[in-house]
N, C-alpha and C positions, 0 to 999 in steps of 0.2 A: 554023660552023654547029652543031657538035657543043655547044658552050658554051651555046648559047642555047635549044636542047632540054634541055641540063641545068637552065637555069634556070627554064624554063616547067617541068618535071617538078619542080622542089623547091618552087614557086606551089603546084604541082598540090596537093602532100606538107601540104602548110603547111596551105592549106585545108581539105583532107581531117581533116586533128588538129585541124583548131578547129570543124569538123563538129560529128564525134565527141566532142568533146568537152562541147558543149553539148549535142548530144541523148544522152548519157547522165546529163548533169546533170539533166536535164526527165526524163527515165525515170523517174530516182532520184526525185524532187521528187513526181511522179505515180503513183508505183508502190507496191511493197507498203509500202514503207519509210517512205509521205508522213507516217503517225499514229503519234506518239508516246504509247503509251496507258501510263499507270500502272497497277499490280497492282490497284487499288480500281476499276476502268473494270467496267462490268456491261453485258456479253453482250447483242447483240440477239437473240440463237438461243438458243433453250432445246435442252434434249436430244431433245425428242419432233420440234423444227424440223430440226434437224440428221438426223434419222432421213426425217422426211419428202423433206425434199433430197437427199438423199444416198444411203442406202441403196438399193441394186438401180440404180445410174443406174450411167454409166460414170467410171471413176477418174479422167476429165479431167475432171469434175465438180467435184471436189473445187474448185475455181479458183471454184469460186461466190462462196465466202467472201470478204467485201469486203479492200478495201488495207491493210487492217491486221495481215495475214497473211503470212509466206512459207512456201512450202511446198516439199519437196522430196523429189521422187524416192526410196523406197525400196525395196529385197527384203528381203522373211521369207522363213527356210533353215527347214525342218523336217526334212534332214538333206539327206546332199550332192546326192541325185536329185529332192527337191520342194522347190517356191521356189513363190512369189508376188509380185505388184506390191501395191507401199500407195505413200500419200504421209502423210509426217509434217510436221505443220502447225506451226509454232513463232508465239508472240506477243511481239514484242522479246526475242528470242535464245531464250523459255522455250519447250521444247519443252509441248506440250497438248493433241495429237489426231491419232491412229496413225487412218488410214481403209484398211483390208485390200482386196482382193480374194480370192478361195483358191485353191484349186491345181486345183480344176476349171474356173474359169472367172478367168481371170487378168485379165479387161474391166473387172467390175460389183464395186462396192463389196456387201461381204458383213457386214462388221463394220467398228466403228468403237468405239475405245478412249481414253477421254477420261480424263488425268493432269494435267489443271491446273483451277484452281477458274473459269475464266472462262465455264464454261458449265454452267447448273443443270437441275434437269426445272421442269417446270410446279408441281411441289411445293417447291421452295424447296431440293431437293436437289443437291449439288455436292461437290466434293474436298475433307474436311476440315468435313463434316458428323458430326453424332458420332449414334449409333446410337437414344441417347435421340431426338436431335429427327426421326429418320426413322420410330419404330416406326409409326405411324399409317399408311404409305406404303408399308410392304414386307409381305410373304410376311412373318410371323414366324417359319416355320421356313428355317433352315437350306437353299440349292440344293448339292443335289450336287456335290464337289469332288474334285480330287484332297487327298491331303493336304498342306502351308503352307498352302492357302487357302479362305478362309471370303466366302461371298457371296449376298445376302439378291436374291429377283426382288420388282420393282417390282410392289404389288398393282393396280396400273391396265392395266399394259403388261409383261405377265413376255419382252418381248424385252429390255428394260432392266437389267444385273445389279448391283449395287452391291459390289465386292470392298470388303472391309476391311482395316485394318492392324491385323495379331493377334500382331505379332513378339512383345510384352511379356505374350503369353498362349499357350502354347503347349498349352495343352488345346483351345480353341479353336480353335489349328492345324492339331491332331490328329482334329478331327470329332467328339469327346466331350462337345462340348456343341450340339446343336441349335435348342435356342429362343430368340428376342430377349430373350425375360421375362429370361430364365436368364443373360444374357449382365452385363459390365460393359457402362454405358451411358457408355463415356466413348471406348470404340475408335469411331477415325473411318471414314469410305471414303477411300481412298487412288486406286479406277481408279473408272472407270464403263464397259463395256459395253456397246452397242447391236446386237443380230445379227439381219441377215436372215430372217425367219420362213421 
């Protein structure tokens, strides 16, 4: 008797793994991983859409973003007693979009920091846009920073910031220079910024 319950129980076993094993293959097949997009693929969401969606809604929100995403679970440490929830969004392994909560309300998307070129503003702006072809679209002075970083507000939507990459300019780093005019027009943006009004 004992042999023949082992044997129904190893049916049981048997079945059970070829379940599992096809509906994780259909998961996979359906899920975040189904599109295979190349670095040249252009973004349905611009940055002002992603703000619209996203910003102030709650951080399971973030799942909006269609299967061509995965996204996963993070905390920001601001030192050992404050943290917050984000989830950082990756597009075939390339990490592209930090979405915050803060440390008062650890629910609701507060900011959103955009480090890969797959998502522009409604001006043509993106990661690795250089300073010339944005002057027309930004604050030309200088927003307030600490010092390394230099970053112009969107003259449409000053929630929007544009950090630049100023490594190979360290007066610029330093806040000694404030005006676009004034600047080289060949430093890119490196982040993007979008924060909660």
């Amino acid at each position: 008797m004992k042999k023949k319950n082992n044997k129904h129980w190893f049916l049981y076993l048997i079945t059970f793994i070829q379940i599992l094993i096809v509906s994780c293959n259909r998961t996979e097949r359906q899920g975040i991983h189904s599109k295979k997009l190349n670095s040249n693929y252009n973004s349905n969401f611009t940055v002002e859409q992603l703000k619209e969606k996203l910003l102030g809604n709650p951080i399971s929100k973030i799942n909006y973003l269609n299967g061509c995403f995965s996204v996963r679970d993070t905390l920001i440490y601001e030192d050992d007693r404050v943290f917050w929830r984000g989830k950082s969004v990756y597009l075939n392994k390339r990490f592209i979009l930090l979405a915050e909560t803060n440390w008062k309300d650890t629910i609701h998307i507060s900011r959103l920091t955009i480090v890969g070129d797959f998502f522009k503003t409604a001006s043509g702006i993106r990661i690795g846009s250089s300073l010339k072809s944005m002057k027309n679209f930004i604050i030309r002075n200088a927003a307030p920073n600490p010092d390394g970083f230099l970053s112009f507000k969107d003259k449409h939507d000053p929630s929007i910031s544009y950090y630049m990459d100023v490594s190979k300019y360290p007066d610029l780093a330093n806040g000694k220079i404030n005006n676009a005019n004034e600047m080289p027009s060949e430093i890119i943006v490196s982040s993007i910024t979008v924060n909660k009004r």
